[in-house]
DONUKE-79134 format. One record per residue (C-alpha): x, y, z; residue in one letter. Coordinates in steps of 0.02 Angstrom, whole numbers, plus 50000, padded with zeros to 5 digits. Layout:
XYZA...
! end
This chain:
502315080650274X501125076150137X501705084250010X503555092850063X504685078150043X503995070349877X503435073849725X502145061049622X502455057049441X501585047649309X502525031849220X503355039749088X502315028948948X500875021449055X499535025549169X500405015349295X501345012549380X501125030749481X502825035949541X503375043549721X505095048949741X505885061049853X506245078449811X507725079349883X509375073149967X508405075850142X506805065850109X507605050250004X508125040550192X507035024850245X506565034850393X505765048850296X505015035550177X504055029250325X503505040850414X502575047450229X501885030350197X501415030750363X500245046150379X499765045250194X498865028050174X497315036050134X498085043549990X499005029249935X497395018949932X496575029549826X498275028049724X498095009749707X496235011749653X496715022849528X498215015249452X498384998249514X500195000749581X501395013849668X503265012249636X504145021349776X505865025549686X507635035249754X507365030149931X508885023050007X508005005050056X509804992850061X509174979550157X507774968250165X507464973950353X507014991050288X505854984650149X504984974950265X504834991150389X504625001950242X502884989750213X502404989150392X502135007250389X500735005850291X500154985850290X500634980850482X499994964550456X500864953650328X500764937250297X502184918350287X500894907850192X501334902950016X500484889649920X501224895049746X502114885749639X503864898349610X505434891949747X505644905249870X506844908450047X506474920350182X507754934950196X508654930250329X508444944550480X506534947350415X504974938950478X504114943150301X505144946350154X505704931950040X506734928149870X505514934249716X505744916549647X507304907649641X506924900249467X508564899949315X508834917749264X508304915549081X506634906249148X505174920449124X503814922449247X502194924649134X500914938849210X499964930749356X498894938449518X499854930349665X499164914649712X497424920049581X497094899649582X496514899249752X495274903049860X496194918349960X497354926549859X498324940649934X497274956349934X499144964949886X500964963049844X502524971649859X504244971249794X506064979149811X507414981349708X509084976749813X510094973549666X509754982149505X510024969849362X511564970549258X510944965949101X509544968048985X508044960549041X507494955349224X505964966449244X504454962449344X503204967749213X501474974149272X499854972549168X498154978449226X496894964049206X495494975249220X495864979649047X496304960948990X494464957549028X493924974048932X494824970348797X494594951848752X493604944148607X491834944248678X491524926948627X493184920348712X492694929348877X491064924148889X491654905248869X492814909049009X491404916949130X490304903549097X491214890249108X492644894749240X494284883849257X494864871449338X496704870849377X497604853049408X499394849549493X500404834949480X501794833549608X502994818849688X503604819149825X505364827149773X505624842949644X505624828449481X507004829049349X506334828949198X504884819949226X503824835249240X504534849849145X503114863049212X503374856549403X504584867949515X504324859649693X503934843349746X502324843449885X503444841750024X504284858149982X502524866249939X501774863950085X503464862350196X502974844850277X503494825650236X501764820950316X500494817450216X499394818950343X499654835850364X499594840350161X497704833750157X497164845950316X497744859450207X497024853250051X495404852050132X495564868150229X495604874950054X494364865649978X495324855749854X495154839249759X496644827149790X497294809549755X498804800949806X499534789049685X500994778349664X502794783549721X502084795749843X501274805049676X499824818949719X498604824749600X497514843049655X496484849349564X495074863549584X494034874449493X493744892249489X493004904849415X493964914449288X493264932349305X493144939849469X492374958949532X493604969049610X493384968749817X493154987449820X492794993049629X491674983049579X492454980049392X492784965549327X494484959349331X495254944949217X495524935049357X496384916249336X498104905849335X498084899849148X499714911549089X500664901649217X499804883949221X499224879649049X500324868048960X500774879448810X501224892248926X503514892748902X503604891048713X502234903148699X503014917248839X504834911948732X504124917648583X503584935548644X505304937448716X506334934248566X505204947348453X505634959048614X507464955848637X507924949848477X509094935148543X509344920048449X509514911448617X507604915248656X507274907748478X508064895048518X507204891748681X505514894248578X505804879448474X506624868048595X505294871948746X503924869248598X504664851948567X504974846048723X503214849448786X502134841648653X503094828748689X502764826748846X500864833048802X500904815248665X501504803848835X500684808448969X499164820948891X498844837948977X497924830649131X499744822649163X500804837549156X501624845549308X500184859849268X498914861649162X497264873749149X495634866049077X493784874449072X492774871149214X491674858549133X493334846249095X493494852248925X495174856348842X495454875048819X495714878748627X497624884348601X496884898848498X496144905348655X497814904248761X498574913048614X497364927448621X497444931248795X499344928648783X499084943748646X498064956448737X499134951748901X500694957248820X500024970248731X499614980848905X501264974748988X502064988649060X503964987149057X505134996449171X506904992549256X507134991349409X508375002949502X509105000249684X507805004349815X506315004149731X504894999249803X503254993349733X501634992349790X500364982249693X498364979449687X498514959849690X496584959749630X496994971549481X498604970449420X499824956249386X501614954649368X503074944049296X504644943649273X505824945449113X507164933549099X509034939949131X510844936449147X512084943349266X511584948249448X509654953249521X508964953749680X507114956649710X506244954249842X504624950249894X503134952550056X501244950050035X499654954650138X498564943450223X497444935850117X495484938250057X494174928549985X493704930249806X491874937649784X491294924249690X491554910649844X490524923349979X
! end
């Protein structure tokens, strides 16, 4: 069984994602696909050490029922909590698989380790393809942040290690409109309750900083560090939220995608996004945005620095389309994804492990 059914291939360009596919018409049902996660998890481990993520690809996975199965097989226990920031909906007949994000198509997802700004982050996360997009675009793009951290400035690293982050949130009680272009979700939808009550027994579960203000307004904020060593490794992994929480972050992202797609639309977006938020940056400062990243001592991070991890980020993104029934498993202390904006149809979904405490908090 461990080697019959499938054969293992290297990305075609990259040293990852490692590909498993079957060899033939026999070995590409869910069942089959199962059963070999099943009694090779020791392999697939080593896999994920190795590579940072498996894409499981020509299985016949058509619902989320069999993704979520499909996972089972080889991480029983999964986990419902989601503190991140991206809107999300549970598959309906699933206890554990949910919408990728439910953010506007031509919105992209900068590269990000699930839930990296808190405490427990998912130790790893997996997707499936359901619905192969129809246009160009719409890839969840992988990028090993062991080699962001190798290959940053040493001077801009070290600034980062020593000083850490600290990440603030500004939310109202409702998703805004307008008010705060980087906030998705109001707090009620974050952390699914109207009672206040409830919010600050999870923020101080978690050990975060909060304030309530006026109009049902709460501030969090928390710091971190911004380097962390890998659970089982040991190697140090570029490990922080700033891609998706610094201010800069959508003109920035726009800009990579129009040099990649060559769209005046994503030009377009460039110069509008870059507008619209240093104006909001000249009203209500960074502090004030929806999100915003700062050092860990309170000082401003210098936008030459965003811009040069931006750089090496996209310079080890990993690109690849997704086709129908392809599954992905992914190192959520290693490697990051995101997601390409799109037009036309997609549907990804989404389950995550339990989560485990960062290194640097034992």
């Amino acid at each position: 069984m461990a080697s019959l059914g499938v054969e293992i291939l290297k990305h075609e360009r990259e040293t990852l994602p490692l590909i498993i596919q079957p060899r033939n018409i026999e070995s590409s049902s869910v069942e089959y696909l199962k059963e070999w996660i099943a009694e090779n998890q020791e392999a697939i481990n080593k896999y994920l050490l190795t590579y940072g993520a498996v894409l499981f690809r020509g299985f016949s996975i058509e619902e989320g029922i069999q993704f979520q199965e499909a996972v089972q097989s080889y991480e029983k226990e999964l986990s419902t909590e989601y503190r991140g920031t991206s809107p999300r909906t549970l598959i309906p007949g699933t206890q554990f698989v949910f919408s990728a994000s439910e953010l506007p198509s031509y919105f992209p997802i900068p590269q990000h380790l699930e839930m990296s700004f808190l405490p427990c982050p998912p130790k790893k996360i997996f997707f499936c393809c359901l619905e192969a997009p129809t246009s160009q675009g719409g890839e969840t793009t992988l990028c090993d942040f062991k080699k962001v951290y190798d290959q940053m400035d040493p001077s801009v690293r070290d600034k980062f290690e020593s000083k850490g982050v600290a990440y603030i949130r500004n939310y109202s009680s409702v998703k805004p409109f307008l008010s705060q272009p980087l906030q998705l979700k109001g707090w009620s939808a974050v952390f699914e309750t109207e009672k206040k009550e409830e919010v600050e027994k999870e923020l101080r579960r978690t050990n975060m900083d909060f304030k309530w203000g006026a109009n049902d307004h709460l501030c969090i904020t928390n710091k971190a560090s911004a380097v962390e060593v890998h659970p089982v490794t040991g190697d140090k992994i570029w490990f922080n939220h700033l891609s998706i929480f610094h201010w800069a972050m959508p003109y920035q992202e726009y800009g990579y995608i129009f040099k990649r797609m060559r769209k005046i639309f994503y030009l377009f977006l460039t110069i509008i996004s870059w507008i619209i938020q240093n104006i909001f940056v000249a009203i209500k400062k960074p502090a004030g945005m929806g999100m915003h990243t700062m050092f860990g001592d309170g000082s401003e991070i210098p936008l030459s620095d965003v811009s040069h991890v931006r750089e090496i980020i996209h310079k080890n993104m990993v690109f690849d389309r997704w086709r129908k029934g392809d599954l992905l498993m992914i190192d959520n202390f290693r490697v990051s994804h995101g997601r390409q904006p799109y037009s036309g149809k997609r549907k990804i979904v989404v389950a995550w492990s339990h989560p485990l405490l960062k290194l640097s908090l034992k």
